[in-house]
C-alpha positions in Angstrom: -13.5 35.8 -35.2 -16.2 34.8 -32.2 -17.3 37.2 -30.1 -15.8 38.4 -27.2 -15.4 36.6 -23.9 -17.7 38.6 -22.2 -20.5 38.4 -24.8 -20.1 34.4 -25.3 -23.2 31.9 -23.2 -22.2 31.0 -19.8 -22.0 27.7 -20.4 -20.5 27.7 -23.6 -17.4 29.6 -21.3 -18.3 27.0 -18.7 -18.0 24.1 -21.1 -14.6 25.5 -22.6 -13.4 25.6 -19.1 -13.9 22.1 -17.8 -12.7 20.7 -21.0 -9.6 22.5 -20.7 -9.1 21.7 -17.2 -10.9 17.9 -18.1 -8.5 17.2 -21.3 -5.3 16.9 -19.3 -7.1 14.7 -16.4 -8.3 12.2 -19.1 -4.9 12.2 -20.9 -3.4 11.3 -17.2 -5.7 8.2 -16.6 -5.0 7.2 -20.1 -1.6 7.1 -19.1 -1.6 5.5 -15.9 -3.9 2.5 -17.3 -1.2 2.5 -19.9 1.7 2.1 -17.8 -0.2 -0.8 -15.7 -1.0 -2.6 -18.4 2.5 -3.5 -18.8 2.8 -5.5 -15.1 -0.9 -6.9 -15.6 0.2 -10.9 -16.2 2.6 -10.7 -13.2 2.3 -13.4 -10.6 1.1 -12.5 -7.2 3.3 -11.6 -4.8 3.1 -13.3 -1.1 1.3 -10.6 0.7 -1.2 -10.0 -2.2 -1.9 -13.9 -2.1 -2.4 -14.0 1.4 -4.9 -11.5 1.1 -6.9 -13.0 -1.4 -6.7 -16.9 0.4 -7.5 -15.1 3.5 -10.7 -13.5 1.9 -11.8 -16.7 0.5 -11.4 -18.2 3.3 -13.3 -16.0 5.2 -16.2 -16.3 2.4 -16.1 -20.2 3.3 -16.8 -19.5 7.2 -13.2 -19.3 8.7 -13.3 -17.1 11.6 -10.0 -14.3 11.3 -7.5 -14.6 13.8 -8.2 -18.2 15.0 -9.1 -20.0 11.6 -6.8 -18.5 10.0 -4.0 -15.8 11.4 -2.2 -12.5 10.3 -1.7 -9.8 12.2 -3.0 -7.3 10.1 -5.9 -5.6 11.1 -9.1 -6.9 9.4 -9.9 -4.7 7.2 -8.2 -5.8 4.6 -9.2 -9.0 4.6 -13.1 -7.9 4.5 -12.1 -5.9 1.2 -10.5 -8.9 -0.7 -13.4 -11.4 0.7 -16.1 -9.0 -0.4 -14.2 -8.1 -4.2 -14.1 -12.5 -4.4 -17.7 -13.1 -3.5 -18.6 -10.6 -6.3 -16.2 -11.3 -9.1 -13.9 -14.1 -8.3 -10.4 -15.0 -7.0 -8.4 -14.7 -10.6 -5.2 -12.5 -10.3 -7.0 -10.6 -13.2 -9.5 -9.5 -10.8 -6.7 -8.1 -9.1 -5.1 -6.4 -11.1 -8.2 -4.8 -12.5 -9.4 -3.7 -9.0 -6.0 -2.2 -8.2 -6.0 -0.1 -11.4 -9.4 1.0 -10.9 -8.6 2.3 -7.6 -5.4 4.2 -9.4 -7.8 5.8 -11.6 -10.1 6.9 -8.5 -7.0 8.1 -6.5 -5.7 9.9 -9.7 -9.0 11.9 -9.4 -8.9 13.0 -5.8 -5.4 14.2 -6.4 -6.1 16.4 -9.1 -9.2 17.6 -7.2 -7.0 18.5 -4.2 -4.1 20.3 -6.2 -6.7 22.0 -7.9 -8.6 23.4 -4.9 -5.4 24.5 -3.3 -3.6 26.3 -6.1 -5.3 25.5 -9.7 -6.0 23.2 -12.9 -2.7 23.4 -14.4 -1.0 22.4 -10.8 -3.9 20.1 -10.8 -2.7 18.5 -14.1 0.9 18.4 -13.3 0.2 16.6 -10.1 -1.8 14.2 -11.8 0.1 13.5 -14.5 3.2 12.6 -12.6 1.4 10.5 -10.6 0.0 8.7 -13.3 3.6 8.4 -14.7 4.9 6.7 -11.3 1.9 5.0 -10.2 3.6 1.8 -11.5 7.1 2.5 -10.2 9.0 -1.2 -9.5 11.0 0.6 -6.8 8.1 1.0 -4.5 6.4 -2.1 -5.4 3.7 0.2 -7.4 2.4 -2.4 -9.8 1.4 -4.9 -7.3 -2.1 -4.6 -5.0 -0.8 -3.7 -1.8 -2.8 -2.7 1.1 -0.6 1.0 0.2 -3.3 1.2 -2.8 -6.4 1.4 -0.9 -5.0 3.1 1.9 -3.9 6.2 -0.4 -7.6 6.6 -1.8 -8.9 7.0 1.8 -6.0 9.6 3.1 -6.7 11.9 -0.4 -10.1 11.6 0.0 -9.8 12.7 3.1 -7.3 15.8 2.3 -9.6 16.8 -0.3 -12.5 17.4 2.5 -10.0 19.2 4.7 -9.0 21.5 1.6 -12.9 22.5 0.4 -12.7 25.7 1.5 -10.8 28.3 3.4 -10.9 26.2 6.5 -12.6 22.9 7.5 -16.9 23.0 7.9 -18.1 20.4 10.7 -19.4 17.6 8.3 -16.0 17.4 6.1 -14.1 17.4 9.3 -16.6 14.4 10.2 -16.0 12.5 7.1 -12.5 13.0 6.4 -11.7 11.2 10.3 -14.2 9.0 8.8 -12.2 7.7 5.8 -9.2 7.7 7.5 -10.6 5.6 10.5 -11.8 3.3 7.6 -8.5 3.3 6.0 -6.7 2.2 9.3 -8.7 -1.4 9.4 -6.2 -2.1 6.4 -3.5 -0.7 8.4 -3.1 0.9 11.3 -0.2 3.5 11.0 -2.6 5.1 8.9 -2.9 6.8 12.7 0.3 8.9 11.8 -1.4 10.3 9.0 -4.5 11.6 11.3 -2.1 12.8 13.5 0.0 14.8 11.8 -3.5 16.3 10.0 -4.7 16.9 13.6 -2.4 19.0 13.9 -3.1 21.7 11.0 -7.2 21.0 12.1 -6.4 22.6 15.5 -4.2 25.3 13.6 -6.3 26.2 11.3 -9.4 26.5 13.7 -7.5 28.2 15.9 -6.4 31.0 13.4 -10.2 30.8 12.2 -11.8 32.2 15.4 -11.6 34.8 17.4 -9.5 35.4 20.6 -12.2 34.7 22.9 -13.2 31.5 21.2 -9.9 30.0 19.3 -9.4 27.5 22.6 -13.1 25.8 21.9 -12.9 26.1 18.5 -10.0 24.1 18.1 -10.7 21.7 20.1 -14.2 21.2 19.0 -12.5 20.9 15.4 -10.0 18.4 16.4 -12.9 16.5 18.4 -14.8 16.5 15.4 -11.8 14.8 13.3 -11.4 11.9 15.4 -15.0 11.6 16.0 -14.5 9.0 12.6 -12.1 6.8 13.5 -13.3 6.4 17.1 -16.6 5.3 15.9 -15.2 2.7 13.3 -12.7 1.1 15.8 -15.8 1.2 18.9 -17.4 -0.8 15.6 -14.7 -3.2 14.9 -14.0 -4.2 18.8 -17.4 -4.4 19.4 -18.0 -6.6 16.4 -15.2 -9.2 17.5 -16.2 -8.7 21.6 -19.6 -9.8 20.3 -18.1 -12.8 18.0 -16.3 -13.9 20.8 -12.6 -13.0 19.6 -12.0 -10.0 21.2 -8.7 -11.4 22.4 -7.1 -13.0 19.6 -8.1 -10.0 17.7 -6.3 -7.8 19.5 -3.4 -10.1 20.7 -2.9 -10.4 16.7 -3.7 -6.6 15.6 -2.1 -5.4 18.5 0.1 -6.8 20.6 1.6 -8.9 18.4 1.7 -5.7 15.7 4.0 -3.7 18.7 6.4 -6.5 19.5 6.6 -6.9 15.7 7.8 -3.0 14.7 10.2 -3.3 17.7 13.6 -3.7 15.7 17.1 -4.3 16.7 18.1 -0.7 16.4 16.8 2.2 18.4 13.5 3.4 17.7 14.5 7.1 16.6 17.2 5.0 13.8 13.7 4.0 12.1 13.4 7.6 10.9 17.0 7.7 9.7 16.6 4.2 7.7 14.1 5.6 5.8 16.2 7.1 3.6 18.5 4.5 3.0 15.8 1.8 2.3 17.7 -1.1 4.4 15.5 -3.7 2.6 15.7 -3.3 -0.7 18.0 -0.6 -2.1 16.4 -0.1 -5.3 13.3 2.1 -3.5 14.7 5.3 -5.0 16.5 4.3 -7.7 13.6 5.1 -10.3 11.6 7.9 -8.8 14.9 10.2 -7.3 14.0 13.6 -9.2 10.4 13.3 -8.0 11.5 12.9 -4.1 14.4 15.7 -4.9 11.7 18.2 -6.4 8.7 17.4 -3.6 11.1 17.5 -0.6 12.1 21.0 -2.2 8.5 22.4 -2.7 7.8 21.0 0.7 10.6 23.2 2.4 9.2 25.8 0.4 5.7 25.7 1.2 6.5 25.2 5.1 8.6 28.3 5.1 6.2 30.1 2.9 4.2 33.0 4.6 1.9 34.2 2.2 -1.5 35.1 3.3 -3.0 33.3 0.1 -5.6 30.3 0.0 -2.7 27.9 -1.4 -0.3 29.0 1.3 -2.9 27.8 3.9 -3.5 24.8 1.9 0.0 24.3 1.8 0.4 23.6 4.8 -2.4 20.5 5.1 -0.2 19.0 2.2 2.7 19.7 4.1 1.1 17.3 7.4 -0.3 14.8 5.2 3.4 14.5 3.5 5.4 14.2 6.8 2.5 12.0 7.9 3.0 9.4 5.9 6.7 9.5 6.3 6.0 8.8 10.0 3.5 5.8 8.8 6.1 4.6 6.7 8.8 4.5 9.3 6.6 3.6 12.3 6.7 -0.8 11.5 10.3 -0.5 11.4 10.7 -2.7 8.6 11.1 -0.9 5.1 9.4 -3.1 2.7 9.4 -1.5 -0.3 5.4 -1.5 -1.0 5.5 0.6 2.2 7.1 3.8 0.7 4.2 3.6 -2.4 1.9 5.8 0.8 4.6 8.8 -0.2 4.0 8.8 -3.8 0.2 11.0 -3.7 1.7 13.4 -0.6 4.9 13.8 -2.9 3.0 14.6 -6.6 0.7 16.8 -4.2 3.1 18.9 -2.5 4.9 19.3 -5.9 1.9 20.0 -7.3 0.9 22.5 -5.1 4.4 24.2 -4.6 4.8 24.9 -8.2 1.6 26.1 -8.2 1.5 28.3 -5.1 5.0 29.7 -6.5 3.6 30.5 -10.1 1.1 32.6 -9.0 3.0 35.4 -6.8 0.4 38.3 -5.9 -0.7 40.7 -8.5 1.4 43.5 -7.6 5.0 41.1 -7.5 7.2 42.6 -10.3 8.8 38.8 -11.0 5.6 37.3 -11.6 6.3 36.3 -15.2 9.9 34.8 -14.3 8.0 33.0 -11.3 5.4 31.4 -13.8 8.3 30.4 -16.6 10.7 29.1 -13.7 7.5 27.3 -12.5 6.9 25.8 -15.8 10.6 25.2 -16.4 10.6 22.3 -13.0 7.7 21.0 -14.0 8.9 20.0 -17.8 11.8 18.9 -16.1 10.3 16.9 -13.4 7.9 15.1 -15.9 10.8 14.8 -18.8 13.0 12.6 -16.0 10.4 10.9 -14.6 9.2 10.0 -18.1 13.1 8.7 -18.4 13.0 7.1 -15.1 10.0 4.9 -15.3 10.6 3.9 -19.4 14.3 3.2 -18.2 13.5 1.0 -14.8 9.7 -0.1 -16.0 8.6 0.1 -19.5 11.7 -1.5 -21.1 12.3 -4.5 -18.4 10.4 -7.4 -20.1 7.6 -7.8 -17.7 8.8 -11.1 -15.6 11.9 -9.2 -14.8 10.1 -6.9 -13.0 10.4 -8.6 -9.6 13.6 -10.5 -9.9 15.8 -7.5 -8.6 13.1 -6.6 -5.9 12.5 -9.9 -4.2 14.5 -12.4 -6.4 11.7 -13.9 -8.2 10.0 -15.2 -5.4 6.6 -14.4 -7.1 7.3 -16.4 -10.0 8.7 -19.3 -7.9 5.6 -19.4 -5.5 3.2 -19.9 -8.5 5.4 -21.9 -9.9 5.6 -24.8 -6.9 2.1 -24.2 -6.5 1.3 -25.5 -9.5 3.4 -28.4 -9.1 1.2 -28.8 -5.5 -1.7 -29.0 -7.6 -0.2 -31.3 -10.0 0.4 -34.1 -7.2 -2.7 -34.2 -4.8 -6.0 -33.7 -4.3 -8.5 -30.5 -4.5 -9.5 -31.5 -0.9 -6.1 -32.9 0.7 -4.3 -30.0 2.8 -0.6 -29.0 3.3 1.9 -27.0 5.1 4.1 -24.1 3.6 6.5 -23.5 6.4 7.8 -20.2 5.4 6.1 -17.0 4.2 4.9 -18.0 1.0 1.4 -17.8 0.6 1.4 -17.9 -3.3 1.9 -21.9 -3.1 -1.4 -21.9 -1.6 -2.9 -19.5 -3.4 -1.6 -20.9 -6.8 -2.2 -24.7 -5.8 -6.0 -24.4 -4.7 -4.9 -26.0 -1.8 -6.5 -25.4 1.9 -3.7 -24.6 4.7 -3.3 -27.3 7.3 -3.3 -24.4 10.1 -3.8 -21.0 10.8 -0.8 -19.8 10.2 -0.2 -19.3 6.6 3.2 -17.0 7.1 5.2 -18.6 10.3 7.2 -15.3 11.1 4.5 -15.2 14.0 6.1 -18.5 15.4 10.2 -17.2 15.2 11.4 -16.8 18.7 12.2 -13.3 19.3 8.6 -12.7 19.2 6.8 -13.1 23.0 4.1 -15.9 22.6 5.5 -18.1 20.3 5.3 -21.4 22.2 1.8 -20.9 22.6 1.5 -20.4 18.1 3.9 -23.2 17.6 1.8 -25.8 20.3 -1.0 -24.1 18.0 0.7 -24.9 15.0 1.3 -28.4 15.4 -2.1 -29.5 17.0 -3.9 -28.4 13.7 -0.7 -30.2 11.3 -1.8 -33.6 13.3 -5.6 -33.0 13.7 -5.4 -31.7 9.6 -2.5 -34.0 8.5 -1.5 -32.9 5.6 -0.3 -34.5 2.2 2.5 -32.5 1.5 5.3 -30.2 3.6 7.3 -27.7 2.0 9.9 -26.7 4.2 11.9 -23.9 3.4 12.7 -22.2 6.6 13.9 -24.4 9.4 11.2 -26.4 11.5 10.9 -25.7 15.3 11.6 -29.2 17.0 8.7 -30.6 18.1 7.6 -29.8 14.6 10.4 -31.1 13.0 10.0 -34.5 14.8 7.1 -35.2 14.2 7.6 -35.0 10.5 10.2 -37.0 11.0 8.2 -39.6 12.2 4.9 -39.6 9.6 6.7 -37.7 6.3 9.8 -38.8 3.8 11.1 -36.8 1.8 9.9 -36.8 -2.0 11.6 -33.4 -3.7 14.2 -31.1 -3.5 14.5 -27.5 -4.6 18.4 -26.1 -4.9 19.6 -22.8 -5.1 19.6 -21.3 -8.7 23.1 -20.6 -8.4 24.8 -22.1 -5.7 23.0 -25.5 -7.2 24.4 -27.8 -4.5 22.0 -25.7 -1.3 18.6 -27.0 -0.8 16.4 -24.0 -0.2 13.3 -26.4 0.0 12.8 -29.6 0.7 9.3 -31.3 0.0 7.9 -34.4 2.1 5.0 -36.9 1.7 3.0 -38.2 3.7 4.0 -41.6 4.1 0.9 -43.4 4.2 -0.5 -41.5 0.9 2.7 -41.2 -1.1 2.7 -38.4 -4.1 3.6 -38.6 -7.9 7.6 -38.3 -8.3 8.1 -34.9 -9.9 11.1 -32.6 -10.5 10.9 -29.5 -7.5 14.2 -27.9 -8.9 12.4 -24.8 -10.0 15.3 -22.8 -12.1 14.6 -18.8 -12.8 16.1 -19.4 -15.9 13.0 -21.7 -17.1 11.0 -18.2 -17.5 13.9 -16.1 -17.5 16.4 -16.7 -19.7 19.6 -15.8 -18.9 
């Protein structure tokens, strides 16, 4: 026998501590590089290929927003132009950066659940998230901009939970990182918000009577002391580049008019739940959103005068703020709901956690624990189900097809064939929102706009993109158009006039509907080629 506990070295009880608490960690980022492993030789999606021919782009001297467009703010684009100057443009790179950033947001969750309530809370959190961090439904094994912009919100929740309540300098950095995490998008705004909120709260409970006015608002000043400093930054860097205004007629105006749907603003919040995109959001994570909406309730109705109870209720914010960032575009793309995946393996996390350890003197402590254990097996043995079932055992190329009907493998696919028929330095026009042609074809845009959404005419402004548009398709000429959504008119005659048409791609099922239709430039004719890209020719039927 070794001698008792209190007799043994400090840091031999120090050492046995961390690598009980360490074991389960490591075991969880085992799993999740495991589980993204199987998605790694997937095509790139549209948005991720825009970001990446955006960012390279930008390394060759384009100038955002007016050499090329999108109206996302820039930050993303800075990110994916400063990952290609160091190690390439290869969708490896990609894929490897993505899961790297899993691992690091893997760590801050387990450091936040373990703050708030505890190492085995911390290791439950992490392990589910590791589990899901893949999930198809919420378009978890791409590289979204959802990715990076979780690792900024839990770092940031992890300075707000430290201690009992916020010191100045993480209340500085935490509106730091999530005023650097709303250059890649800017809803991240709800999530501040709705974290604002517990700041003034919790300062306000922190002080005493005569002071609890200053002290909150000192707090709350202190929190968006961060993101006012990086957006002064980012306005004064485009006021001083001279493109103040088509950065913020892109990232802003353009960005309002574009999450201003059909339906009444408030129906946003209702849609959310029935994913009016793509139906499939839920369909492999459901016991995970069924368990963390339950410990949510919980932990917001919870009174306890415990550190985890305060915690709680910071989890509780970041949660409902990113539902709000979520809802906020209006739109319901499914790599939108991945922001809810670390707030709902969190509040879990912390829920089962906060409800396992009842005070000393509860008489149902031990039935508390083993019905806090019990939901935790059971949330891990479904999800473990769930993502084998919907993930795992779908060969990997399926993994897109129900989500956005293959679109991925069809816009590497007809960018190779781009490649195959001109020249590294000729140009051409994708009229539609397919980025991966250009991407995948090496092939330099003929104008800004590289998704033409911006040019449909519901959106205020368009003339002015389309007149745009078709000054830099004449000045730029290029050798091939892909057509696949309909041409405005002036647009439409001119090709008319200068292009003939050289391929055509059919529906895979309804095989007599053209869904593209290629043309050539008629004074430097292309290579006759077969454009009738099939599904079945990498997935067999």
């Amino acid at each position: 026998m070794g001698p008792p506990r209190g007799d043994m070295p400090a840091e031999i009880r120090t050492g046995r501590r961390w690598w009980r608490e360490g074991a389960p960690l490591l075991v969880a980022m085992v799993v999740l590089v495991a589980f993204r492993l199987h998605a790694f030789d997937l095509p790139l999606e549209t948005d991720e290929c825009n970001y990446i021919y955006t960012g390279a782009r930008l390394l060759e001297g384009d100038r955002l927003y007016v050499d090329v467009w999108d109206h996302q703010p820039p930050g993303v684009f800075w990110l994916f132009a400063g990952v290609i100057s160091v190690f390439g443009d290869q969708p490896e790179v990609f894929r490897r950066l993505v899961t790297v950033v899993s691992v690091v947001v893997l760590g801050l969750i387990w450091v936040v659940v373990r703050r708030t309530v505890g190492a085995g809370a911390a290791a439950l959190a992490a392990l589910l998230f590791a589990i899901c961090n893949a999930d198809p439904g919420m378009a978890g094994e791409g590289c979204n901009r959802e990715i990076f912009m979780n690792a900024f919100a839990v770092g940031a929740l992890g300075l707000l939970v430290r201690g009992r309540h916020p010191g100045r300098r993480d209340l500085l950095l935490a509106g730091l990182l999530l005023g650097l995490g709303s250059t890649i998008k800017t809803v991240m705004a709800a999530q501040w918000a709705l974290l604002a909120v517990w700041v003034l709260v919790s300062a306000w409970q922190s002080a005493g009577h005569g002071q609890r006015i200053a002290r909150a608002a000192g707090a709350v000043a202190l929190f968006a002391a961060g993101p006012a400093a990086v957006w002064v930054a980012v306005f004064g860097y485009f006021a001083l580049a001279g493109r103040l205004g088509p950065f913020y007629e892109a990232a802003f105006t353009f960005n309002l008019v574009y999450s201003d749907v059909a339906a009444s603003y408030w129906q946003r919040f209702v849609d959310f739940f029935r994913a009016p995109v793509h139906q499939y959001v839920f369909t492999s994570t459901w016991p995970l959103w069924i368990a963390a909406g339950s410990a949510a309730v919980a932990l917001a109705v919870s009174r306890r005068g415990k550190r985890s109870g305060e915690a709680g209720g910071a989890v509780v914010c970041y949660l409902v703020g990113s539902y709000l960032a979520v809802c906020l575009p209006g739109q319901f793309w499914p790599h939108y709901y991945y922001l809810m995946l670390p707030p709902l393996v969190i509040v879990l996390g912390t829920g089962i956690g906060h409800f396992a350890s009842p005070p000393r003197s509860a008489r149902s402590a031990r039935l508390g624990r083993w019905i806090a254990l019990g939901v935790a097996g059971l949330v891990i043995a479904s999800m473990l189900v769930m993502q084998t079932r919907h993930y795992l055992l779908v060969p990997t190329l399926r993994i897109t097809d129900q989500r956005y009907d293959s679109r991925d493998l069809w816009g590497r696919a007809q960018g190779e064939n781009v490649a195959r028929v001109t020249e590294p330095a000729d140009t051409i026009l994708v009229y539609a929102q397919d980025v991966g042609v250009y991407y995948y074809s090496g092939r330099r845009a003929a104008t800004r706009y590289t998704m033409v959404r911006a040019l449909e005419e519901q959106y205020p402004g368009y003339e002015n993109r389309r007149a745009l548009l078709l000054e830099e398709v004449k000045a730029n000429r290029p050798r091939l158009a892909l057509m696949i959504d309909e041409p405005f008119p002036a647009l439409y005659e001119y090709l008319m006039a200068h292009y003939e048409v050289t391929g055509v791609d059919y529906h895979d099922r309804r095989t007599d509907e053209p869904i593209m239709f290629v043309l050539a430039d008629k004074t430097r004719p292309v290579e006759k080629i077969d454009w009738n890209w099939h599904r079945s020719s990498v997935l067999p039927e």
